[in-house]
N, C-alpha and C positions, 0 to 999 in steps of 0.2 A: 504494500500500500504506500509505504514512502517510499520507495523507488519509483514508483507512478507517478508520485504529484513532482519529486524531483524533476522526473522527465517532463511533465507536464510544465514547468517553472522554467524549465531549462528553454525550451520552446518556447515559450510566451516570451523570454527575455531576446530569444534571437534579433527580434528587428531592431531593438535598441543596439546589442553591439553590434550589428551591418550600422546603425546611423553613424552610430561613432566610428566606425573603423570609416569608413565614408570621409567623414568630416576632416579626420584626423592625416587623412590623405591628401585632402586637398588644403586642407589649410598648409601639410610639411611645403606642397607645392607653391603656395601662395607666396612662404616664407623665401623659399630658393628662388623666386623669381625675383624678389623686391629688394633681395640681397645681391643677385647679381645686377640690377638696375641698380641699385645704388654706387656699387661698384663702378661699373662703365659709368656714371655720370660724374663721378669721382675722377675717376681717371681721365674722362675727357677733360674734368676744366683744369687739371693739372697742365693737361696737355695745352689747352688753349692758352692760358697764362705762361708758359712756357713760350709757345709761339708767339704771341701778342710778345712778349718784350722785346723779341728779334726784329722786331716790322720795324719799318722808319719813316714810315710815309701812312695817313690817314685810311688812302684806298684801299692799300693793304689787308688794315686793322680791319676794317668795314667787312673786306671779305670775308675775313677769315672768322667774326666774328659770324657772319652771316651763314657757313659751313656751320661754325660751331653750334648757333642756336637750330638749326636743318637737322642738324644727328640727334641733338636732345628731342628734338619733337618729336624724331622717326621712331625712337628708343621709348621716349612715354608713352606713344600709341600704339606700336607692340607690346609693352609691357601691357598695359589694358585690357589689349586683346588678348593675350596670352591669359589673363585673369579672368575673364569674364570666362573662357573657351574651360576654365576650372571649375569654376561656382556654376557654369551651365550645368556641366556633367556632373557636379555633385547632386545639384538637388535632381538631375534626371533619374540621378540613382536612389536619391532618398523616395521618390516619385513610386520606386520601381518596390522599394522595401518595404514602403507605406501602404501599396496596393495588396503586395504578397501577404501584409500581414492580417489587412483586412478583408482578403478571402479564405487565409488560414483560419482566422475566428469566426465566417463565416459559416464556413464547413463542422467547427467543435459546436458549433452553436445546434446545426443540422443535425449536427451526431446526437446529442443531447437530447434531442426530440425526438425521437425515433424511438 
């Protein structure tokens, strides 16, 4: 009788650890992207301020400045999309974990009546 309700316990908990394993997945993802964006943004303005002090002429500066904010933009709006393409697929999956579980209790409910 308690190895029933065990197994019975055990099951009912399933969707909750799929949510969190879920979460926990995309969130690791979320962190590794915003940590390598910050990096490359890092690195570029290192990089730009580096270059900028080598210029000697305004048009230069202009340009290069002009490059410089063109890669930050290209890089923030990749990174965005790269996030959003995470939090899509998460909640598709919570979507998916949430359905299963409310036709698993569907079914015990069915059983129950019978």
């Amino acid at each position: 009788m308690i190895d029933k309700v065990n197994e019975q316990l055990k099951k009912a908990m399933q969707p909750i650890e799929d949510l969190v394993s879920a979460n926990t997945q995309a969130l690791e993802k979320l962190a590794s992207q915003q940590a390598e964006l910050f990096t490359g943004l890092f690195e570029d303005s290192i990089s730009f301020a580096q270059g900028a002090t080598e210029l000697r002429d305004l048009e230069g500066l202009v340009e290069a400045q002009k490059a410089y904010a063109s890669e930050v933009q290209e890089k923030i709006t990749t990174a965005a999309k790269d996030a959003y393409d995470v939090i899509s697929e998460a909640q598709q999956k919570a979507g998916e974990v949430l359905q299963q579980a409310a036709s698993d209790a569907q079914e015990a409910v069915s059983s129950l009546t019978k």
